[in-house]
C-alpha positions as MATLAB code, in Angstrom:
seq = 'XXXXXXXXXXXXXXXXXXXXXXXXXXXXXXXXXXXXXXXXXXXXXXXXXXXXXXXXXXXXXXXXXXXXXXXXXXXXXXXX';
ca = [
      -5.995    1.808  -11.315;
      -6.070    5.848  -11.427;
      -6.871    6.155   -7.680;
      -6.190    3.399   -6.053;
      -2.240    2.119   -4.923;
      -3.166   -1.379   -4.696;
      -6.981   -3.533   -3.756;
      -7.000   -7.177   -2.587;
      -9.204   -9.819   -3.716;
      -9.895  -11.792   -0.691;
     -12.189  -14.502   -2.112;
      -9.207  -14.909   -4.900;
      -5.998  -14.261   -2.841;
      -5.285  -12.136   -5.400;
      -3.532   -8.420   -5.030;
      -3.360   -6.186   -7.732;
      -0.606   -3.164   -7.288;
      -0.964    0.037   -9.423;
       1.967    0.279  -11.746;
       2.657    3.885  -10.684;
       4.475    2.409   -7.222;
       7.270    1.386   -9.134;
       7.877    5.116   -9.643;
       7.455    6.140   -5.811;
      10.146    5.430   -2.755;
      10.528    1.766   -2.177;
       9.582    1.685    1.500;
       6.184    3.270    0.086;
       5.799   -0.127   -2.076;
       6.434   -1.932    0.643;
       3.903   -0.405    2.474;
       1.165   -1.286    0.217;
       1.938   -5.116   -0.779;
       1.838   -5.536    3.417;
      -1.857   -3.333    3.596;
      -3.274   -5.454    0.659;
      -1.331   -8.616    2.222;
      -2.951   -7.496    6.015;
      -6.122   -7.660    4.194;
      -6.196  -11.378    3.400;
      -6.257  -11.560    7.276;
      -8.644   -8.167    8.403;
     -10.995   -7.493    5.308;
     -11.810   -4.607    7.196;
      -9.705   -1.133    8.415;
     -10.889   -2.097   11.996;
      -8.302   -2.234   14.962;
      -7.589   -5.433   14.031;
      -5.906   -4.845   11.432;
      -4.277   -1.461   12.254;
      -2.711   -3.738   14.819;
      -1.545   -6.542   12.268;
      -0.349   -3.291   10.413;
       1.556   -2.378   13.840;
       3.118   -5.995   13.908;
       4.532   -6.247    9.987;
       5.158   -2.712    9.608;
       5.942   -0.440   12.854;
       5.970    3.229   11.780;
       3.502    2.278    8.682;
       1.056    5.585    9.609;
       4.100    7.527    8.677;
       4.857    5.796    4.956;
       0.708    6.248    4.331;
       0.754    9.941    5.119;
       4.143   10.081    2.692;
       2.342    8.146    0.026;
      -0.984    9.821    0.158;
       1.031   13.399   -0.327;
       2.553   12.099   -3.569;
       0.769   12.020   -6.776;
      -1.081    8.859   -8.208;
       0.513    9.342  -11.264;
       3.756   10.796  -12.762;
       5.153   11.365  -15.986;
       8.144   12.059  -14.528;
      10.765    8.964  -13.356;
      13.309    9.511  -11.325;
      16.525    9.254  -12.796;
      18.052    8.937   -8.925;
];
């Protein structure tokens, strides 16, 4: 995954994460395994499921906008 932070195979109840999380803040990984989780419920980004969002993860609009400023990838790791 080179663009993507994480896709969920409804049909499957599968969710695949992009590797790169591991090297962002953990709130942001949080984040996506409840989106891709939200989407075995809402397959769709409808108000539905920003309001399942809402429920699991209050002030999730904020972690998004975080995790869509960082880079996909990184060569750096942080040593912190």
């Amino acid at each position: 995954m080179r663009t993507k932070w994480g896709t969920c195979n409804i049909a499957a109840k599968r969710i695949w994460l992009n590797l790169e999380l591991a090297k962002k803040p953990v709130h942001c990984l949080e984040y996506i395994i409840v989106h891709e989780m939200v989407h075995l419920l809402e397959r769709h980004h409808n108000e539905r499921f920003q309001g399942l969002m809402d429920q699991f993860l209050p002030g999730w609009k904020g972690v998004r906008e975080e995790l869509n400023r960082l880079p996909v990838g990184s060569l750096i790791w942080d040593s912190q």
